[in-house]
N, C-alpha and C positions, 0 to 999 in steps of 0.2 A: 648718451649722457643724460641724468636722470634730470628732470623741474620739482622743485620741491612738493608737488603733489602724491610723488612715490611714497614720501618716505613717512605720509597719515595718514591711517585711518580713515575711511570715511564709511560709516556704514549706514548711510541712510539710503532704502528700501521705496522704494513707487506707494507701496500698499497701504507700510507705515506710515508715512507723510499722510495720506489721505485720510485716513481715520483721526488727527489731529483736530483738536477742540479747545481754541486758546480766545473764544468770543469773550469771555467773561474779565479776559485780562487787560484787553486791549483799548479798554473804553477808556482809562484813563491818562494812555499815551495819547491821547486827541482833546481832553475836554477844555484847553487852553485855547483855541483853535477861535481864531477873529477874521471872521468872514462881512465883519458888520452887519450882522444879523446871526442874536443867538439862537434860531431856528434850525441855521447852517451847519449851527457847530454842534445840536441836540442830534440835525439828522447826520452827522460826520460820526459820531459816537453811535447811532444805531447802525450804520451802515456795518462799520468796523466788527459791532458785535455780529452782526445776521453771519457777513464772508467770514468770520473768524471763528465760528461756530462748524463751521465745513468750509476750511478754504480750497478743498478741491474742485468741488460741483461748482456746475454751472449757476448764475447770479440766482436766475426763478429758482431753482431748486435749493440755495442756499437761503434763499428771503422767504420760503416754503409757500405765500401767496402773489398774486400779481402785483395788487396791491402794492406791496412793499418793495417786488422788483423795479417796479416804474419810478417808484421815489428813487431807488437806487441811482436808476439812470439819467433820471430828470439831476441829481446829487450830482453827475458826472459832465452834466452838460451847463451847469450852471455856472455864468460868467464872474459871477461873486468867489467862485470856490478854485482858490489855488493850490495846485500842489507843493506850491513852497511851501505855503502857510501851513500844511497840512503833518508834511515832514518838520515844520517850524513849531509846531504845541510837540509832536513827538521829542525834537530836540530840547525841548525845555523841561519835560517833564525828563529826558536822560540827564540833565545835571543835577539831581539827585545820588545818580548813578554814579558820578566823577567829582564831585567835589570834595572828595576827604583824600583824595588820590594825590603823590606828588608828580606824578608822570603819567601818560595811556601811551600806548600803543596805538597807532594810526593805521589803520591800512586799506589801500585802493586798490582795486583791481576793475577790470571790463567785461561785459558779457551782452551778447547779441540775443538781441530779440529777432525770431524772425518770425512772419505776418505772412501768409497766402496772398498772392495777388489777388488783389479785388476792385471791381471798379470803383466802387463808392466808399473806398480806405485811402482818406489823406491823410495829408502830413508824412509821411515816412521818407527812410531816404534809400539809398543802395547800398548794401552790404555784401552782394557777391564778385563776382571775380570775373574772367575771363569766360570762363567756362560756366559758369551757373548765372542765372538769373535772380535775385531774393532784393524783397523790399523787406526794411524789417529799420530796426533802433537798433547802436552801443548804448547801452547803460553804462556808467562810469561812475560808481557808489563808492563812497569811503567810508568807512564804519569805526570806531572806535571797540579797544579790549582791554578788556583787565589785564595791567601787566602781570600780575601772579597767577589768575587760576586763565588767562587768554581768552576766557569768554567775553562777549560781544556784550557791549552797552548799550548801542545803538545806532542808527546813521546817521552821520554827519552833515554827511552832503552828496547828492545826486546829481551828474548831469545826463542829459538826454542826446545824445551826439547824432544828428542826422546830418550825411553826405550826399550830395551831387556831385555822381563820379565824373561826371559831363562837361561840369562846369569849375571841376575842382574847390571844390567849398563845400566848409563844413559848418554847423554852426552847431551852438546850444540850443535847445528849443526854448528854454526856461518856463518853465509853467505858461502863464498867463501873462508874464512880463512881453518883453521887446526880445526879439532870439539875438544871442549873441555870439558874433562871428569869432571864428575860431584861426587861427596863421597855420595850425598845426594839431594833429589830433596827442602830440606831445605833450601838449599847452593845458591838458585834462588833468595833468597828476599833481605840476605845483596849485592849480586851483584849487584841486581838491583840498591840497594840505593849505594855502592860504585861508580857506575858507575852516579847515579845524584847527589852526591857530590861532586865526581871530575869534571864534567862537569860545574857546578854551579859558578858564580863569587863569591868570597874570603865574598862577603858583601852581598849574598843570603844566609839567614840563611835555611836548608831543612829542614821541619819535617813531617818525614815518618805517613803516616798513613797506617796503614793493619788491616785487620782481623783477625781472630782466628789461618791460617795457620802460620803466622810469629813470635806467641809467643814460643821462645825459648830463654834459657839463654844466648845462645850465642849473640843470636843479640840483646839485652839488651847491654850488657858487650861492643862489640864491637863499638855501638851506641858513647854511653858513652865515649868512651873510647877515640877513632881514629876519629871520624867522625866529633867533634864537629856540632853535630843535636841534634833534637828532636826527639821526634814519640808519637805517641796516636796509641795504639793495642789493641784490644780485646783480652782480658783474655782467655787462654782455657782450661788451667791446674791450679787445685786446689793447688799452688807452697806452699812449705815452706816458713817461712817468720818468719821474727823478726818485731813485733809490736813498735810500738812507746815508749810504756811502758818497750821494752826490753826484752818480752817474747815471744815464739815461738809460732807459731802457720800456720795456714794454708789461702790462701789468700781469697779465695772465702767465705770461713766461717766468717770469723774476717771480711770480707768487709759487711755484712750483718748487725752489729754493730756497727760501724762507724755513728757519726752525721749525720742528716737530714740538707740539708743545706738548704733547700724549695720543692717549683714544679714545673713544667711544665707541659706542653700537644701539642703534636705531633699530626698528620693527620694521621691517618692509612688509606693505599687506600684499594678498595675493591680487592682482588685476593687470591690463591691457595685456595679455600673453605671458605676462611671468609671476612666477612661481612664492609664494610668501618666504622667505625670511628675514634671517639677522643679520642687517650690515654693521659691519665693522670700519669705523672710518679713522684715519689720520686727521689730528687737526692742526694746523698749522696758525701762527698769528706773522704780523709785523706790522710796520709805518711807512708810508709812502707819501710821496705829493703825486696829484694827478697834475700834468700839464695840461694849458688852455690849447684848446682846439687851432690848432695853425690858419682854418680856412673862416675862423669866430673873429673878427680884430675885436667883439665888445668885451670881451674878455681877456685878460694880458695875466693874471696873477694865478699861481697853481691854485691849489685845493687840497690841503691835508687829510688826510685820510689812514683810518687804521682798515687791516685787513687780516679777515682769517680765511683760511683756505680747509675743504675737508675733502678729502677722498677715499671711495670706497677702497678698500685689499681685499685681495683674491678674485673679485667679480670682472671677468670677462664682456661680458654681454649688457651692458646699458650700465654702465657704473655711476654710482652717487659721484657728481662731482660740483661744487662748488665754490667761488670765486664771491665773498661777502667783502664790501666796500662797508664802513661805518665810522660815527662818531663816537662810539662806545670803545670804553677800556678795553683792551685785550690783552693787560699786562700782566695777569695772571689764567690760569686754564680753565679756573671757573668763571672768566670774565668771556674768554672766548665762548665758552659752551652756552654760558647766557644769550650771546650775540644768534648762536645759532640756532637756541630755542625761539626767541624773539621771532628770527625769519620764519623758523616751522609754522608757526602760529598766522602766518598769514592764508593757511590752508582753510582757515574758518570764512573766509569770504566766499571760499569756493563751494563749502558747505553750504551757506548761505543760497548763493546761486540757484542751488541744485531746489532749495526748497523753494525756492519762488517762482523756480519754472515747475517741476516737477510737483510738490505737494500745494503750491498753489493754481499753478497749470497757467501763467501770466498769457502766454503765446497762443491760447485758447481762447480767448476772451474778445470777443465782435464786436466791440464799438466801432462806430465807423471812423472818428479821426483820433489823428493821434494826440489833438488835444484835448479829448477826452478819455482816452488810453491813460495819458500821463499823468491823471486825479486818480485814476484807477488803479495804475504801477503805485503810487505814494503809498496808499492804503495796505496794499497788497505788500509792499515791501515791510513795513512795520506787521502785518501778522505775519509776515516768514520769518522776522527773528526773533518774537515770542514762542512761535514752532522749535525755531532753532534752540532756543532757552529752555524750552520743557525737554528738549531732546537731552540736554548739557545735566539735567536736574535728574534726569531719569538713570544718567550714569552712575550717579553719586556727587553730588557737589554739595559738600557739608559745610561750604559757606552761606548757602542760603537755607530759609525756613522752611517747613511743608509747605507755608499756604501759600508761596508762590506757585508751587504746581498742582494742588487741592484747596478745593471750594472745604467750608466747617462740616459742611454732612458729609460727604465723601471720607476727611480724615474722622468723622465720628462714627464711621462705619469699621473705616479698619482697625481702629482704636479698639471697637467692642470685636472683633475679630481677630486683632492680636494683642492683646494684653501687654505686650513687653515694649510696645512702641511709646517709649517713655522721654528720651531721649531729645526730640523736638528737632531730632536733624533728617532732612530731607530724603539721606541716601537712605536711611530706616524704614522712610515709609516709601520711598520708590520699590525696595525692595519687599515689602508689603504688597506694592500695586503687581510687582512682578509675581509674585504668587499665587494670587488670583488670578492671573494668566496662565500658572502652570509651572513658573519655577520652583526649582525644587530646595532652591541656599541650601547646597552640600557641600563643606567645605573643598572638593574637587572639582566643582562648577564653575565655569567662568563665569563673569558677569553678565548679567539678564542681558539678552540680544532684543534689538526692536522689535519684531514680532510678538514674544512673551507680555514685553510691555506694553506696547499698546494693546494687546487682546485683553489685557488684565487693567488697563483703564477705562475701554471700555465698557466690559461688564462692572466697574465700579460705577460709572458714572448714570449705567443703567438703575442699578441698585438705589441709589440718590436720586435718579427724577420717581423710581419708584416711591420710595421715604416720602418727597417732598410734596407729592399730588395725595396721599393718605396721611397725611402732618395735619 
């Protein structure tokens, strides 16, 4: 049975991430930043530019003198400089981003850092198992999306979950704050969403989207409750439940029964051992109450809930199948199909992920503690999803303008280059950038793949420091 990671795309490449260049965008997701000393906040905005210029290389090699590496690190080590704070100018400069918005899209997910044992690396906690040894961090980030084009605004909220499997405790590291202890690493997901509720203006409606980790009664209840939100969750537990008709039964089973509301069909891409195609899925809707947990007494009153069901036809072998729990209409088949694009799009975290391990290389990076790791991850995390946005820009996103992803001489080159770039819409001159990498825009082509792209931004960007040192 498939997890929603089957059913997108994701085509980001080791090579392409590494050739990314978003130094110039990033300074101003920081320059809010009150460290009580605007020194801090001058060298928070250089730092961001040096790593964000090559977030793949090593610190010296991206700071390109020593000089500049040591400030980095002194930058990392210093007791003034919080990674809240850090992530806290970034969050302020994204409500920009969401204020005209009536709703975002919320969504959380987890990802393990893991560290090389080493003597002189503290702060970490235990991430392995039975059988492996690993010291390393959960990161547990919430990110907000546009609910129409699902592109990422920015992060919400971050925490740093380090365990002692020894001692059974988990806790938050919290920046530079007091760590705070944890009952449960469940306890991660409504934080996260309390923390993007409260943040949110009174007239941004949230609705959480998660996965299979976040189905529990409580954050159902709580949702509902306190939060005035929404959310769309994958099912994970076959729950109790009172049917429509009034009779008892179980939720995965009875969902199986429920009306056919039509179909659809999805892209599967090719990966982990199978084969790319087109799934064809039944969607089903209907209303439920979930029952309170028998062994919970803090809970006594159900939980309404609407649900849509989709499953793949014809496929044998790992079939799409899910079980979506929600506060969203499902009263007609464009209501359900919304519900189940809404969950697709929580694939973008995963993307996410990938660039901040992979095109950033987070799990490479030697500080010795993880308190100063965790200045490091803040920074690092804000240039992965301006990566991730130039990536989103490179596709075609004719809701924003070139010069989010082009500096004035860059698009004054391909302007004098291509004449017809007249238009002022982004995917015109992406596809521009992709040209000078080699593509060929024939109307049988599919659209420029990462490779092209980035090769063709960066011989642009050569051609402009060219321009700009003979200017």
């Amino acid at each position: 049975m498939q997890s929603g990671s089957g059913s997108r795309r994701s085509d980001l490449d080791e090579e392409e991430l590494c050739q990314t260049d978003v130094s110039g965008k990033v300074r101003k997701e920081f320059q809010s930043a009150e460290f009580g000393d605007k020194r801090l906040t001058d060298r928070l905005m250089q730092v961001g530019d040096r790593l964000g210029r090559a977030p793949a290389e090593s610190i010296p090699n991206a700071c390109e003198d020593w000089a500049s590496a040591k400030a980095t690190y002194r930058f990392c080590d210093n007791e003034r400089v919080d990674p809240n704070e850090i992530l806290g100018a970034h969050k302020r400069a994204q409500r920009s981003r969401v204020r005209d918005k009536n709703k975002l899209l919320v969504v959380s997910d987890t990802t393990e850092l893991v560290f090389p044992r080493h003597p002189s690396k503290e702060g970490l906690g235990d991430i392995g198992n039975s059988k492996t040894d690993l010291e390393g961090v959960k990161v547990h980030t919430t990110i907000g999306l546009d609910p129409q084009t699902h592109h990422m605004t920015g992060i919400i909220d971050q925490q740093s979950l380090i365990e002692d499997q020894q001692a059974s405790s988990k806790h938050d590291a919290n920046g530079k704050s007091e760590p705070i202890e944890l009952g449960s690493e469940q306890e991660k997901w409504i934080r996260g969403d309390r923390q993007a509720s409260g943040w949110l203006a009174e007239e941004v409606r949230p609705i959480f989207i998660h996965d299979r980790g976040a189905d529990s009664f409580a954050f159902y209840r709580e949702v509902t409750d306190d939060l005035d939100a929404g959310f769309v969750v994958r099912a994970n537990q076959n729950r109790c439940i009172q049917t429509p008709s009034g009779t008892d039964g179980r939720l995965i089973d009875w969902s199986e029964e429920i009306p056919e509301q039509g179909r659809t069909s999805i892209e599967i891409e090719q990966g982990s051992g199978r084969a790319a195609r087109e799934a064809e899925l039944t969607v089903k809707s209907g209303s439920c109450e979930l029952l309170p947990p028998q062994n919970d007494p803090t809970h006594t009153e159900p939980v309404a809930v609407n649900v849509v069901r989709i499953d793949e036809v014809g496929e044998q072998d790992d079939p799409i199948q899910w079980v979506l729990l929600t506060t969203e209409s499902v009263a007609e088949f464009s209501d359900s199909l919304s519900v189940v694009e809404s969950y697709r799009a929580r694939w973008t975290i995963e993307d996410w992920h990938k660039v901040l391990k992979t095109g950033c290389r987070i799990e490479e990076r030697r500080l010795e503690t993880w308190e100063r790791m965790e200045v490091l991850l803040s920074v690092y995390s804000v240039i992965a999803w301006k990566v991730l946005e130039l990536r989103e820009l490179a596709r075609g996103d004719i809701h924003r303008s070139p010069e989010a992803l082009l500096s004035e001489t860059e698009r004054s080159i391909l302007e004098t280059k291509f004449p017809e770039l007249t238009d002022n819409e982004a995917q015109s001159y992406a596809i521009a950038v992709a040209k000078v990498g080699g593509y060929l825009d024939r109307n049988s082509d599919p659209p420029p793949g990462w490779e092209t792209m980035w090769k063709g931004l960066k011989k642009l960007q050569t051609w402009a420091e060219g321009y700009e040192l003979h200017s």
